[in-house]
C-alpha positions in Angstrom: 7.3 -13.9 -68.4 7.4 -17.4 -66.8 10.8 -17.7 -68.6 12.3 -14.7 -67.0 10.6 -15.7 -63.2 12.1 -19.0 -63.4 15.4 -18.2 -64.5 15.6 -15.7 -61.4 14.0 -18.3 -59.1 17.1 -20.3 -60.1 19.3 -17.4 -59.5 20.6 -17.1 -62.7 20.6 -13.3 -63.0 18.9 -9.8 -62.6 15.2 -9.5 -63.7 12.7 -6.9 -64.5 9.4 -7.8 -63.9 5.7 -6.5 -62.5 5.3 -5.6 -59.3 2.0 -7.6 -59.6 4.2 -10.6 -60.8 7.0 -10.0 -58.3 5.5 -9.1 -55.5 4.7 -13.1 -54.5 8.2 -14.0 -54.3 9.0 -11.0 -53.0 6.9 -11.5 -50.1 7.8 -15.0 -49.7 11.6 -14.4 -50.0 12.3 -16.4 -52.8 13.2 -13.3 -54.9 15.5 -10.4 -53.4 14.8 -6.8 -54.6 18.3 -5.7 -55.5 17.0 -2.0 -57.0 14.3 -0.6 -55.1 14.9 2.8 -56.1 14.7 2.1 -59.6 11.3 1.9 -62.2 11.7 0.6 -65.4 10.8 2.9 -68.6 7.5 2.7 -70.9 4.7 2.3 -68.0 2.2 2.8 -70.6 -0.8 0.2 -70.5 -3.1 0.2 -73.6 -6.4 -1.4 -73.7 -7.5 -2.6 -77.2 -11.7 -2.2 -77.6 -14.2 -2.4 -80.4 -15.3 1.5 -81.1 -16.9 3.1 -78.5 -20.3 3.0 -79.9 -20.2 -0.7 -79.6 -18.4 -0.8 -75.9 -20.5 -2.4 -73.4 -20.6 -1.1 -70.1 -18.7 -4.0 -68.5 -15.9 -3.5 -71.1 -15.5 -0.1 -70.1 -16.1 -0.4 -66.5 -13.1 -3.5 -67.1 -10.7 -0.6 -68.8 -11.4 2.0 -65.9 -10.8 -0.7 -63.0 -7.6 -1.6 -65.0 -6.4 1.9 -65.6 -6.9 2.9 -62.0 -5.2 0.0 -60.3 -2.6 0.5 -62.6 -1.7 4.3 -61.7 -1.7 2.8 -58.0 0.9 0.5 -58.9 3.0 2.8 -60.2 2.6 5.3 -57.2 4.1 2.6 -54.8 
């Protein structure tokens, strides 16, 4: 991802990244939001665990964290 961050730092094209990733240089106003209307297909996170009867409660407590701050992501 660094490749694709850099290269539109540079200005040398149109990017499609994370709002998580983005939303630095976004703020900072070194990248310019040129889409805002638009979301990128496959927002589909998977987390991959060791079978459930071997999950720990910190690995699951990890997945639900994850899971939930990635649906509010996507609901900005």
């Amino acid at each position: 991802m660094g490749v694709l961050i850099n290269a539109a730092l540079r200005g040398n094209g149109i990017v499609c990244l994370p709002t998580d990733l983005a939303n630095h240089y976004l703020e900072q106003g070194e990248l310019l939001e040129v889409l805002p209307n638009t979301t990128a297909p496959g927002k589909t996170l998977w987390a991959v665990y060791l079978s459930r009867s071997y999950q720990q409660t910190v690995v699951r407590a990890f997945i639900d964290f994850t899971a939930n701050a990635w649906q509010q992501d996507i609901k900005k």
